[in-house]
C-alpha positions, -999 to 999 in steps of 0.1 A, spaced: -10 -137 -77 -20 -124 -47 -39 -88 -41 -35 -70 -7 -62 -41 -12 -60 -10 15 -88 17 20 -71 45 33 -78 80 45 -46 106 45 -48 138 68 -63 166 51 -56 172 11 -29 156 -5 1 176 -20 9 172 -52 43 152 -44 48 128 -19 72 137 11 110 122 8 96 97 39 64 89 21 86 80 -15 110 60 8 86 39 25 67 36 -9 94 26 -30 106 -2 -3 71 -21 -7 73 -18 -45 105 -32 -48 103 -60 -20 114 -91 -33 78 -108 -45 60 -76 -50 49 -73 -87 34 -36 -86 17 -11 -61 -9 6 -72 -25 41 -54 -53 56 -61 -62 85 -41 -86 116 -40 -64 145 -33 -92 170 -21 -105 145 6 -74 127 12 -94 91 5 -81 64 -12 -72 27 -24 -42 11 -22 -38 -26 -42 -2 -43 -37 0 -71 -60 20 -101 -51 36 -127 -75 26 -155 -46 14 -159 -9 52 -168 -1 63 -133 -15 29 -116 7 41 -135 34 76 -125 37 70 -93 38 46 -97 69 70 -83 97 84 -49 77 40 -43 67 36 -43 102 61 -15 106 55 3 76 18 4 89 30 17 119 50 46 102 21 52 80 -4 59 112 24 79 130 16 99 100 -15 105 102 -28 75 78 -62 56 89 -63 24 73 -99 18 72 -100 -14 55 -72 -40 43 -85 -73 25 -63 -99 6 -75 -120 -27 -64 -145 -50 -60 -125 -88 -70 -145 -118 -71 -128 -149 -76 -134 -186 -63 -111 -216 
């Protein structure tokens, strides 16, 4: 499994829905075909977050290379900063 991890910083505070545009672009990454599940995690009074999209391999991650590039785009057209974005191998035990 694969982790792509993003630090992000959104414009001023967060509302308490996403916009139509925001779900859209959202819900595309989720459901791309290798993604397993896309996590947010975000301070709504500072607007400063973590993002962790988990991948079932690199081949899925790597697929999806071209349409992160543009939904990366969208996001700073937005107003998103990504700060950081880091990949990782997952291991896990339960």
């Amino acid at each position: 499994m694969i982790a792509e991890v993003l630090e992000v910083k959104l414009p001023g505070p967060i509302p308490d829905s996403p916009s139509p545009e925001v779900q859209k672009m959202g819900d595309e990454a989720a459901h791309a075909p290798g993604s397993e599940q896309l996590l947010q995690f975000l301070d709504r009074s500072t607007g400063e977050g973590l993002v962790i999209h988990l991948w079932k391999d690199q081949e899925g991650y790597d697929a999806f290379a071209a349409r992160r590039e543009e939904l990366t785009a969208q996001a700073k057209e937005r107003g998103t900063n990504i700060v950081s974005r880091r990949t990782y191998e997952v291991t896990y035990r339960s």
